[in-house]
LUMVEX-86228 format. One record per residue (C-alpha): residue in one letter; z, x, y. Coordinates in steps of 0.02 Angstrom, whole numbers. Example, Ala and Ser with C-alpha at 12.3 -4.5 7.8 and 13.67 -1.06 7.14 Angstrom:
2
[drentor A [390 615 -225]]
[drentor S [357 684 -53]]
//
This chain:
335
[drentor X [-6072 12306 -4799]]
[drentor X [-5909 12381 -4862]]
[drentor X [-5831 12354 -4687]]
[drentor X [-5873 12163 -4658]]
[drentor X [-5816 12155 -4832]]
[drentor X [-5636 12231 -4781]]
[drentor X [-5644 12129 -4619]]
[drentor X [-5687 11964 -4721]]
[drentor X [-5536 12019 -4824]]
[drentor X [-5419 12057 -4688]]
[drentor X [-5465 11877 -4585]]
[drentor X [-5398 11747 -4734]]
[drentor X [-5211 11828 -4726]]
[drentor X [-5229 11860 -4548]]
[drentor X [-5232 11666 -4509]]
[drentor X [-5094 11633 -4641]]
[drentor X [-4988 11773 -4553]]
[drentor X [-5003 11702 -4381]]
[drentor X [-4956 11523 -4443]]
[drentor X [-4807 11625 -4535]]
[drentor X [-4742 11688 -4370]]
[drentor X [-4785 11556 -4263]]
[drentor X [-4677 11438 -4390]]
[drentor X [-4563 11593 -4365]]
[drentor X [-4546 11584 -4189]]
[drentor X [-4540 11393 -4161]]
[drentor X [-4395 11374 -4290]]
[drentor X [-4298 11507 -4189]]
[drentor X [-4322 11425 -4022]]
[drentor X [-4271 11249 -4111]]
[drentor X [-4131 11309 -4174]]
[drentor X [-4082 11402 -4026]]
[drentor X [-4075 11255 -3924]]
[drentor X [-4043 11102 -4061]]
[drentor X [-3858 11092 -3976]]
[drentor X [-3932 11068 -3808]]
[drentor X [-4028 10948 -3857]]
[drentor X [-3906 10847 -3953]]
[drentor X [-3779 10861 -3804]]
[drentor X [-3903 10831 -3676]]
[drentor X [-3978 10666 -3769]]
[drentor X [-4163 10753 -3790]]
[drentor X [-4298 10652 -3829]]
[drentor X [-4419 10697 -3948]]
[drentor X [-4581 10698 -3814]]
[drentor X [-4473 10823 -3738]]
[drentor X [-4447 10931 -3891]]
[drentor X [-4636 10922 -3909]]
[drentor X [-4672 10974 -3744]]
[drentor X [-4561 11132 -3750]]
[drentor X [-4633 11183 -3900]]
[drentor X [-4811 11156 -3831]]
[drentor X [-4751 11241 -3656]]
[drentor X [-4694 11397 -3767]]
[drentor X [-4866 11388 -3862]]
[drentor X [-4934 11540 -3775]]
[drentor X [-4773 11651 -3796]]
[drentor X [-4767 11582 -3987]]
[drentor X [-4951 11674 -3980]]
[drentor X [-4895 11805 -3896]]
[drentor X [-4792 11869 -4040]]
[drentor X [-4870 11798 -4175]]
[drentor X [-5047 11877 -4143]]
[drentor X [-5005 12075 -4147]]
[drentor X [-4891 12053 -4296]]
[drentor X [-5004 11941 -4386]]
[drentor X [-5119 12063 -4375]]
[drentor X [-4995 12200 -4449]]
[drentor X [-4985 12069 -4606]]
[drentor X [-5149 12053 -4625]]
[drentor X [-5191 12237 -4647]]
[drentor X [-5076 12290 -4746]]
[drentor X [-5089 12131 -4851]]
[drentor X [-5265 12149 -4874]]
[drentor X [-5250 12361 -4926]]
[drentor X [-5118 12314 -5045]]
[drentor X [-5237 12192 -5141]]
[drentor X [-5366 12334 -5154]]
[drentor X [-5241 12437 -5210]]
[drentor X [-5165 12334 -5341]]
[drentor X [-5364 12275 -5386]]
[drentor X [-5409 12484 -5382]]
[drentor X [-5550 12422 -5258]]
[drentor X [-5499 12583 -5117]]
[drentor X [-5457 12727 -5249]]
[drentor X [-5652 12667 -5289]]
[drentor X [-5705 12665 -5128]]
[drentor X [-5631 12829 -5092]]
[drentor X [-5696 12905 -5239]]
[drentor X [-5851 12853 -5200]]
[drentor X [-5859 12978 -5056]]
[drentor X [-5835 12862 -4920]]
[drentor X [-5716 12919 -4763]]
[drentor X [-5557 12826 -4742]]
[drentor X [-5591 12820 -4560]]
[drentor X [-5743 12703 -4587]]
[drentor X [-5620 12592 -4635]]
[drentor X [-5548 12587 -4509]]
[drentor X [-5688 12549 -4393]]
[drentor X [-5682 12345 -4421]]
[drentor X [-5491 12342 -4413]]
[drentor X [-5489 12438 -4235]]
[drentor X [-5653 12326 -4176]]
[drentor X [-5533 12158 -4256]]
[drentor X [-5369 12227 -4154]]
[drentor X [-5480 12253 -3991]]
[drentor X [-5522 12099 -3994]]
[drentor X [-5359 12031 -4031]]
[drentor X [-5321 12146 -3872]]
[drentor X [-5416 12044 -3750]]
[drentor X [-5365 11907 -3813]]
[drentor X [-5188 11944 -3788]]
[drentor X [-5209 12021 -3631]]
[drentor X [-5283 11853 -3554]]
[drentor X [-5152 11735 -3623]]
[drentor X [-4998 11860 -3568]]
[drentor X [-5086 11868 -3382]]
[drentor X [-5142 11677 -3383]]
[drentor X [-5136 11566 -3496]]
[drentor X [-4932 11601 -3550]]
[drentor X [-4863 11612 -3356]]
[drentor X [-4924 11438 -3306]]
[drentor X [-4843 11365 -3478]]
[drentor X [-4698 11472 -3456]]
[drentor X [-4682 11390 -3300]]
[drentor X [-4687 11223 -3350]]
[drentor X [-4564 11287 -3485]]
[drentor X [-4429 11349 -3372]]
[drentor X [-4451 11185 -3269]]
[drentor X [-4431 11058 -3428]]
[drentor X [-4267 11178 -3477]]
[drentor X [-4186 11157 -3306]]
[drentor X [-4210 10961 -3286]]
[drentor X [-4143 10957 -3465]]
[drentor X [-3982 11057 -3425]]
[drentor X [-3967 10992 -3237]]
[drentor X [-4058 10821 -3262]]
[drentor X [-4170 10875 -3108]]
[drentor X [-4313 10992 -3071]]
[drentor X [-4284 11163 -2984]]
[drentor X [-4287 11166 -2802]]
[drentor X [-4380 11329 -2793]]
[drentor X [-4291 11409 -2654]]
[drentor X [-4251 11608 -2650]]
[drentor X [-4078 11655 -2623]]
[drentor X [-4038 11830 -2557]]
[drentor X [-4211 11899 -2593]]
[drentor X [-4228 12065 -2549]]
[drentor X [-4398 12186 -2551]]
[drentor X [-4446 12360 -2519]]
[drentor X [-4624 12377 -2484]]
[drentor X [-4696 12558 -2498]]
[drentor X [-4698 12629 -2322]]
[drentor X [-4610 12472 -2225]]
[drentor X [-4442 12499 -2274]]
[drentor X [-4336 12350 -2329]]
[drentor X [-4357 12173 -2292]]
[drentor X [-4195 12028 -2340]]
[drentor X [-4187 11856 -2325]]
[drentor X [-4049 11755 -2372]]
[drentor X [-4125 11594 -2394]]
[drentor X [-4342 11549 -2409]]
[drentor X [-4374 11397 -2427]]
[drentor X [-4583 11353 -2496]]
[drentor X [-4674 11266 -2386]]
[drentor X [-4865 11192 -2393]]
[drentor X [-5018 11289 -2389]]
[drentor X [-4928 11455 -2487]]
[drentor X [-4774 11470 -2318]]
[drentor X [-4607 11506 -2331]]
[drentor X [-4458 11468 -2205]]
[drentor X [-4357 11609 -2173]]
[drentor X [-4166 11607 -2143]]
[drentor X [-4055 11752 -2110]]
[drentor X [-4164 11874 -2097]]
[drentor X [-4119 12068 -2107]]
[drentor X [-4255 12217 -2104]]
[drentor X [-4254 12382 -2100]]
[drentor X [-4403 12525 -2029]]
[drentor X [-4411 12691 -2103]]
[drentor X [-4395 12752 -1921]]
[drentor X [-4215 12671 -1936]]
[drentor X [-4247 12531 -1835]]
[drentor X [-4150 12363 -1876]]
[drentor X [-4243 12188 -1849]]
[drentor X [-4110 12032 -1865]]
[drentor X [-4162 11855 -1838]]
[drentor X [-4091 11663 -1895]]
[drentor X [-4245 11605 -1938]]
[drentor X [-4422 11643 -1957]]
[drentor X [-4602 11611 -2065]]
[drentor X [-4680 11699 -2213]]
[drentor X [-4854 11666 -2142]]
[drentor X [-4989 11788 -2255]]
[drentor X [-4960 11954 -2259]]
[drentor X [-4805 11940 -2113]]
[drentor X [-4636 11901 -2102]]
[drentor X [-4651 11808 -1919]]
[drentor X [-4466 11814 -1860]]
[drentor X [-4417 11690 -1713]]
[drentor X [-4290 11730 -1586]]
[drentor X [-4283 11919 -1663]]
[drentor X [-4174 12043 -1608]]
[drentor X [-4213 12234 -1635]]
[drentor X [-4088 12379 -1643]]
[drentor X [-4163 12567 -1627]]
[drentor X [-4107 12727 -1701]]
[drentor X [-3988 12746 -1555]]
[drentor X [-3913 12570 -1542]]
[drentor X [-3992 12502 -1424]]
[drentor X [-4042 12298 -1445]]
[drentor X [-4210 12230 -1384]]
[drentor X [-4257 12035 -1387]]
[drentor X [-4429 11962 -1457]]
[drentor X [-4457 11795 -1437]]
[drentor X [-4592 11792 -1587]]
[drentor X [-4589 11958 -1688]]
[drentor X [-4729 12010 -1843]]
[drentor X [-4689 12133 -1962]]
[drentor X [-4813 12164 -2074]]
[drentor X [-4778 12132 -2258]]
[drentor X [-4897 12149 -2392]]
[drentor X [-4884 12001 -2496]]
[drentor X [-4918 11818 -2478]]
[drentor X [-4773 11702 -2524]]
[drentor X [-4746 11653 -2699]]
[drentor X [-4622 11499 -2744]]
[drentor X [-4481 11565 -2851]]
[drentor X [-4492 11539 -3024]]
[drentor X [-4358 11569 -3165]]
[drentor X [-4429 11744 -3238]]
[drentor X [-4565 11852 -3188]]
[drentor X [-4633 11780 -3347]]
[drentor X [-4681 11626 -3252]]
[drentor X [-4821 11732 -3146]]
[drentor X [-4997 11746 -3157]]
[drentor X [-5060 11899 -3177]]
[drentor X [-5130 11914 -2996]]
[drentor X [-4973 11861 -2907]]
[drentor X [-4851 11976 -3009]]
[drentor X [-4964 12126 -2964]]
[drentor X [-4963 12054 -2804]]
[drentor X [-4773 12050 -2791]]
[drentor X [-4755 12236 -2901]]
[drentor X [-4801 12298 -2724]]
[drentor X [-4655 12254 -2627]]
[drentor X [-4549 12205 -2788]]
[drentor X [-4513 12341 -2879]]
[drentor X [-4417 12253 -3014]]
[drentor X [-4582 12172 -3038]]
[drentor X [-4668 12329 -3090]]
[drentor X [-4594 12348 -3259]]
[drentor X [-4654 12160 -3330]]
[drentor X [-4824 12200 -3247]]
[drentor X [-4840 12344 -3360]]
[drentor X [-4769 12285 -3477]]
[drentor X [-4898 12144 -3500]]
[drentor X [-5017 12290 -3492]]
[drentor X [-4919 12390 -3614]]
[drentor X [-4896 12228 -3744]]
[drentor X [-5082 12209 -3764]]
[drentor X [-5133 12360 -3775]]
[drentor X [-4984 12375 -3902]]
[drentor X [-5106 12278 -4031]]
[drentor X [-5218 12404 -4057]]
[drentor X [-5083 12557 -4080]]
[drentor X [-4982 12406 -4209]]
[drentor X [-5173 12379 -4295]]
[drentor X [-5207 12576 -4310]]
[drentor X [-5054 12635 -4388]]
[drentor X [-5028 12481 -4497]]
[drentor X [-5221 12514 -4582]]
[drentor X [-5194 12716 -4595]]
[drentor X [-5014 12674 -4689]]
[drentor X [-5107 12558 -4797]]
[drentor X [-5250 12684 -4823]]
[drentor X [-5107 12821 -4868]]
[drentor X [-5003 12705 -5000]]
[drentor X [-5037 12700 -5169]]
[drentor X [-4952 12588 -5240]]
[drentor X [-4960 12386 -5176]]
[drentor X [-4779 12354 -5190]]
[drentor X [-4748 12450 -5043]]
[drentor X [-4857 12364 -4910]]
[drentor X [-4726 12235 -4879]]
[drentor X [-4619 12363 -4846]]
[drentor X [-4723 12446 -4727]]
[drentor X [-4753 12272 -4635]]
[drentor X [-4556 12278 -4612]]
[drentor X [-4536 12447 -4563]]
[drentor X [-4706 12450 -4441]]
[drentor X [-4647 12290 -4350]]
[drentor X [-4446 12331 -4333]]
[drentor X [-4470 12528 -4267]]
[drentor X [-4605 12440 -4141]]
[drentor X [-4452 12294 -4085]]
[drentor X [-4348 12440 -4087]]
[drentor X [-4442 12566 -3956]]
[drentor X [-4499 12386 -3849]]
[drentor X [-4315 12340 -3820]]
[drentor X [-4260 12505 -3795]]
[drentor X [-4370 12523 -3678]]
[drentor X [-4327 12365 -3584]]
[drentor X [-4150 12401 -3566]]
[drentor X [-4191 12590 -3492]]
[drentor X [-4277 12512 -3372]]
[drentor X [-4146 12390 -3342]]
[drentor X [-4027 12544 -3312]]
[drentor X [-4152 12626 -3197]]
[drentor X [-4154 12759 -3335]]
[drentor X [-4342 12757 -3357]]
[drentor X [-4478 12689 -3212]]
[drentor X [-4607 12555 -3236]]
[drentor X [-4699 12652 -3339]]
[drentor X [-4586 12661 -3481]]
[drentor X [-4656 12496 -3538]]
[drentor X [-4754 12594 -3635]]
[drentor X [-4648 12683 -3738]]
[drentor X [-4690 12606 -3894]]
[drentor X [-4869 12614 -3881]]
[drentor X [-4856 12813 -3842]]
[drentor X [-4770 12836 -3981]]
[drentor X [-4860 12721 -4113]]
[drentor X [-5033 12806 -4049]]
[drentor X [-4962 12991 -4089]]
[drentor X [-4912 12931 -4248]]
[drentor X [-5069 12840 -4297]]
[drentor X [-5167 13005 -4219]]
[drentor X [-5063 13129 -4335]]
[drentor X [-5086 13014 -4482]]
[drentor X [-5284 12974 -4473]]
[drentor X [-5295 13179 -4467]]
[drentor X [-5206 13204 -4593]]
[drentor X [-5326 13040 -4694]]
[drentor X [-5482 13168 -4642]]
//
């Protein structure tokens, strides 16, 4: 009873929280973009639809650190109101407490998971679309320039121009691989039919220089063609993992997707055991300030590492590592 209680007390601020940082976000995009859309002549259907188009992003921020509001919110009320030194007197375990908050930020989890892999890439998409015909006055061609891949195992595969065709294809132009067995393929043009780059008047150069001729030439590749899109931000979930495997600047926003999610529960966690540690009320809002900026903190960090090729794909998760020790150490020391 005393956990749907807490949960019934957490879910009121919760919903007030996420409109807080959804107004939050929206007034940050506005403003970032209120002189493009004066310059540019922007009509208000447009304005709307960018907003609606960034929807799922809005919710991508605005769940997790709603969430961190709540909590602490909601502990500093029953510590003001003397409602959890009662509780704890009363012999009850601070980590049954936090039973409903972890079983409220797991579902929170899949919920975030499923819009970051789904739901937010399509809108994105539309997003990045709507921003480029209101710059450029016309939709994006979709066409790669100089796209370059190393699939595990194949070597690596250029193209200087592909151009999306129907039915998931992709014309080739200026096309440039390379075998691990130091073999050189070179052709002007050529398909990306399924999982093959099909080259067309090919010409092959081996280890020891010597050129061979291939009217029609398949190299494997193990990806099917996916149109360009502004940001890897603009994938579904399926297609980005699909690319990660030949991409491998793909591999750090597929984690990190992963890693984001996931990052709701380690955020939930360590906001509840702070508010289970304080004892006085007046420092919850601090704690919703300090809990939120270290976590922005360790997520960009971690960004621009990988940027540098100073950490791998995996360091996506840097902030969740480090927010799980700490909420670890600090429920021990709540036992």
């Amino acid at each position: 009873m005393l956990q749907r209680y807490l949960l019934r007390e957490i879910l009121t601020p919760y919903l007030l929280g996420t409109l807080l940082f959804i107004g939050l976000v929206t007034t940050d995009l506005l403003s970032s973009l209120s002189g493009v859309f004066l310059s540019r002549g922007t009509s208000w259907l447009q304005v709307a639809e960018l907003v609606l188009y960034r929807m799922p992003y809005t919710l991508g921020v605005a769940l997790p650190l709603g969430l961190v509001f709540a909590i602490l919110v909601a502990l500093a009320r029953w510590i003001r109101d003397s409602e959890l030194k009662a509780t704890l007197a009363a012999g009850i375990a601070p980590a049954k407490l936090l039973q409903p908050v972890l079983a409220l930020a797991l579902l929170v989890a899949a919920v975030a998971w499923y819009n970051a892999g789904w739901i937010k890439p399509n809108a994105q998409a539309r997003y990045d679309d709507l921003i480029y015909k209101i710059y450029y006055g016309h939709a994006p061609s979709g066409v790669l320039s100089n796209a370059a891949y190393a699939p595990a195992g194949l070597g690596v595969y250029y193209a200087r121009r592909i151009y999306p065709e129907r039915g998931g294809a992709g014309r080739l132009e200026g096309v440039r691989v390379v075998t691990p067995k130091g073999e050189v393929w070179s052709a002007d043009n050529g398909v990306w039919q399924g999982p093959n780059w099909v080259l067309k008047n090919a010409w092959k150069t081996t280890a020891e220089g010597k050129p061979e001729h291939w009217d029609t030439m398949p190299l494997p590749f193990p990806a099917h063609f996916v149109e360009k899109k502004t940001s890897y931000e603009s994938l579904p979930m399926p297609q980005l993992r699909e690319l990660a495997k030949v991409d491998p600047a793909a591999r750090f926003p597929l984690e990190r997707r992963h890693a984001d999610s996931l990052g709701v529960i380690a955020l939930a966690w360590l906001a509840a055991v702070i508010g289970l540690s304080l004892r006085e009320s007046a420092w919850a809002f601090a704690a919703v300030v300090l809990v939120i900026f270290a976590y922005y903190v360790l997520w960009t960090m971690a960004a621009q590492l990988a940027r540098f090729d100073v950490i791998g794909p995996y360091g996506a998760w840097l902030a969740d590592v480090v927010y799980f020790v700490l909420a670890a150490i600090a429920t021990r020391r709540l036992l």
